[in-house]
C-alpha positions, 0 to 999 in steps of 0.5 A: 789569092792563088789558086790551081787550075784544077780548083777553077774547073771544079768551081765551074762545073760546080755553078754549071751543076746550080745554074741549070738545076734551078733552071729546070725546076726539077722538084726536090726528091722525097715527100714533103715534110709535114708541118709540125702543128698537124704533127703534134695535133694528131698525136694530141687527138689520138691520145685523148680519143684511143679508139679512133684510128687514122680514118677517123683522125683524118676524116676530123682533119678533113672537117678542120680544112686541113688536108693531110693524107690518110696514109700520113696520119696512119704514118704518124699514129703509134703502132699498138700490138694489143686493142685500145682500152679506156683508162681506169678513170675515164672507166669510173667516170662513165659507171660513177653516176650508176654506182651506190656502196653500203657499210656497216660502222659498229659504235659503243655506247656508254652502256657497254653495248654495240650499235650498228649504222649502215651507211648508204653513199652515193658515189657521184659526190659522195653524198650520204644517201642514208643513214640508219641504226640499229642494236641487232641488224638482221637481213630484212632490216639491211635491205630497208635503208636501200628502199627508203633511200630511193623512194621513187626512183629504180636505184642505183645500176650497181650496189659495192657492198662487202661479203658480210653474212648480214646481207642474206637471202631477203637483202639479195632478194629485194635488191635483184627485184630493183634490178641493181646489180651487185659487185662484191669485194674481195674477203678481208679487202676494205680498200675495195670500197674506199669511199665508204672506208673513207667515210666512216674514218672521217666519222670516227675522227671528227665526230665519234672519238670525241663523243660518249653514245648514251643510245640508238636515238641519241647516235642517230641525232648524232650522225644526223647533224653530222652529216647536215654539216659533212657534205657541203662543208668538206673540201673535197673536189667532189663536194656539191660546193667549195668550203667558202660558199658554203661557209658564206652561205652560212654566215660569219658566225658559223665560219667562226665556230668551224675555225674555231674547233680542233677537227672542223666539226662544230663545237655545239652539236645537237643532241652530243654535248661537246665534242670535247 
């Protein structure tokens, strides 16, 4: 191998240069690089707890023996040019167990007549609460049901209802002295009471399309056993149990006639006849 003399001089000083700096110890310049699992795990608790800042974070890492400076954690949190805010489900999620909507659902009947049920939801687990039906609901009678459906408790912290005429000066009356406060929907806007817009279309397709009302006492037995068989049969995530514990529950022959009928409401339904 041939080389210049000037290639040998600049190899030289170049292990000179290596030689001594290892010798020295001198440390490298510049912060030392942060590990990339105390990286991710704050961004992972910032993410999931919005309102804490670099001092809280770095007071949990403290708490995890981790010892990471405040100022890295505050280098490492995304800067934010307006306050933290909650996301809207974990919103719904802290006001659901406080929060109870009402409905009304017009059915004919054979005799060419209009009846109307009110229909009280619950909105935790969707859990009918109550039920009640009538031929002329006035404003007395639609602040009953809230009455009989929570007997011996304070109610619900907020009532979802619409702005229907119905609920008049005694319906506000009797719900400001159980101390509920009342969220009203927009006019003409059913979507912002879904869950009870949901409801009354699961009635209507499973149960009321493939019935002719005769009465008030026959709709009631009706919606009575209906609703026996809607809260612990549906498939919703929100139900109180899955459809194949409470189909077990039931028995095989029960499962049976469910998986037999079109809609998933029994074929025998008290007081109906048959659906189809």
């Amino acid at each position: 191998m041939i080389v210049t003399p000037d290639t040998v001089l600049r190899w030289h000083r170049h292990l000179f240069r290596t030689h001594w700096t290892k010798r020295s110890g001198r440390p490298p310049l510049g912060r030392p690089p942060i590990n990339a699992e105390i990286k991710a795990l704050v961004t992972r608790m910032a993410a999931a707890n919005p309102l804490w800042g670099a001092p809280r974070i770095h007071g949990e890492l403290r708490k995890l023996g981790l010892d990471v400076a405040e100022r890295t954690v505050s280098r490492l949190l995304r800067k934010r040019r307006t306050p933290p805010s909650q996301t809207w489900r974990t919103f719904r999620a802290n006001h659901v167990r406080d929060l109870v909507c009402l409905d009304f659902l017009t059915v004919p009947t054979g005799c060419l007549r209009v009846l109307f049920v009110l229909v009280v939801l619950a909105h935790p687990r969707r859990r009918v609460v109550h039920v009640h039906v009538t031929e002329h609901p006035t404003a007395q009678w639609t602040a009953q049901p809230l009455v009989e459906a929570f007997p011996n408790d304070p109610g619900p912290s907020y009532l979802l209802r619409d702005r229907d005429r119905v609920f008049g000066e005694p319906f506000r009356h009797r719900v400001k002295g159980r101390r509920i406060t009342e969220v009203l929907t927009a006019s003409r806007s059913p979507w912002q009471n879904p869950f009870a817009e949901r409801l009354i279309g699961s009635v209507r397709r499973e149960c009321l399309d493939h019935l002719v009302v005769l009465g008030e006492s026959h709709l009631h037995r009706i919606l009575t056993a209906y609703f026996a068989y809607y809260s612990p049969s549906r498939t919703s995530p929100c139900a109180t149990s899955s459809p194949c514990t409470s189909d077990r529950s039931r028995g095989p022959g029960c499962a049976r006639r469910i998986a037999s009928s079109g809609s998933g409401w029994p074929e025998s339904v008290p007081g109906g006849g048959s659906p189809s």
